[in-house]
N, C-alpha and C positions, 0 to 999 in steps of 0.2 A: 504494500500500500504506500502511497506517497500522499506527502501535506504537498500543499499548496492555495494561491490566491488566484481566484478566478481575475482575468484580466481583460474579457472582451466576449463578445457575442459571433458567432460566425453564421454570418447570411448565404444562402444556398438555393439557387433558384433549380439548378436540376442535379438531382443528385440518388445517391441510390432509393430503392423505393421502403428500406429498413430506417432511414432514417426523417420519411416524413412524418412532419407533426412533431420530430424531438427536436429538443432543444442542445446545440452543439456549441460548447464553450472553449477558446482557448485559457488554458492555467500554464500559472507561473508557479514550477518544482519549487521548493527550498525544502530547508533543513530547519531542524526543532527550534533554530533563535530566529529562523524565518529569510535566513540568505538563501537570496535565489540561486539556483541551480539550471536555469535552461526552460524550454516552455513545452508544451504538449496541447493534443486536441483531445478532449474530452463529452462524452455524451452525457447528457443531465439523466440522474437514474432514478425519477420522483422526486427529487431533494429541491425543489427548485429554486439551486444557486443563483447567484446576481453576481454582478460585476463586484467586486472589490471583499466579496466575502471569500474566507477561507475554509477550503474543503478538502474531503477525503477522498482519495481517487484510489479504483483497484485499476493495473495498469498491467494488467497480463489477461490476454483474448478469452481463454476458456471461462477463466473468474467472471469476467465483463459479461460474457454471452450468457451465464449461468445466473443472472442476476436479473437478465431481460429472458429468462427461457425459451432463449432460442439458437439452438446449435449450429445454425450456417447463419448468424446475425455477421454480418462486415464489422466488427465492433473490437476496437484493444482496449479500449479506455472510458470508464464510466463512475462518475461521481456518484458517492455513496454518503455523504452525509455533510454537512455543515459543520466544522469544529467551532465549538465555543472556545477553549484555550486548550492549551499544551502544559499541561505539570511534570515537571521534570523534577529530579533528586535533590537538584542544586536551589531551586522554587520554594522544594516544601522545608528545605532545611534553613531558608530568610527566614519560612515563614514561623517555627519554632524558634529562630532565634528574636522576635521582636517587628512591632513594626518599622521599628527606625532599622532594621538590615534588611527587611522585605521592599523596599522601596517606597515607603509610605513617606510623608514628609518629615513625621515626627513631631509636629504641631500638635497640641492639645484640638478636642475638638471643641468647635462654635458653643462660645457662654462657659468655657471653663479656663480655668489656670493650667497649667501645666501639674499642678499639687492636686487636682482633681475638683478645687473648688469654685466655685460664680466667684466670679471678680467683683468687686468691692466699687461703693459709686456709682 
């Protein structure tokens, strides 16, 4: 399976007749911090991704075809879900050590001191 961010819609006036009425997306590969790697054509698989959201793609033919049930589909590549985020080892262990290692700002939050208490005045 491969992450990736949908980057574009690809318009198709004739084309084979497996993939009318789908929906065919160019995605941009990357890796778990999200550096791209290269791009791909991908067929929307029910999920229906947009431009700019990140998704999961299976990118091997039998898997793809196996998802749309159908054994002679033209198809390597088909988006299989929408990711909400990526937790990694390195994530969950900020987020055991505190907000101020998790990337948070550290700022007390809105109506309090930093001591936990309403500010005075």
């Amino acid at each position: 399976m491969i992450l990736g961010t949908v980057r574009g819609n690809i318009v198709s006036t004739i084309n084979h007749p497996f993939y009318g009425g789908r929906k065919m997306l160019v995605v941009e590969r990357e890796d778990f911090a999200g550096k791209p790697s290269g791009y791909l054509i991908a067929v929307d698989g029910g999920v229906n991704a947009g431009v700019g959201e990140r998704v999961l793609v299976i990118d091997e033919g039998n898997s793809a075809r196996q998802v749309v049930a159908d054994p002679k589909a033209p198809l390597r590549s088909i988006i299989v879900g929408i990711v909400d985020r990526v937790d990694t080892e390195e994530r969950a262990e900020a987020g055991r050590r505190g907000p101020a290692a998790s990337g948070s700002s550290g700022r007390p939050r809105r109506g309090r001191t930093s001591s936990g208490r309403r500010p005075s005045g």
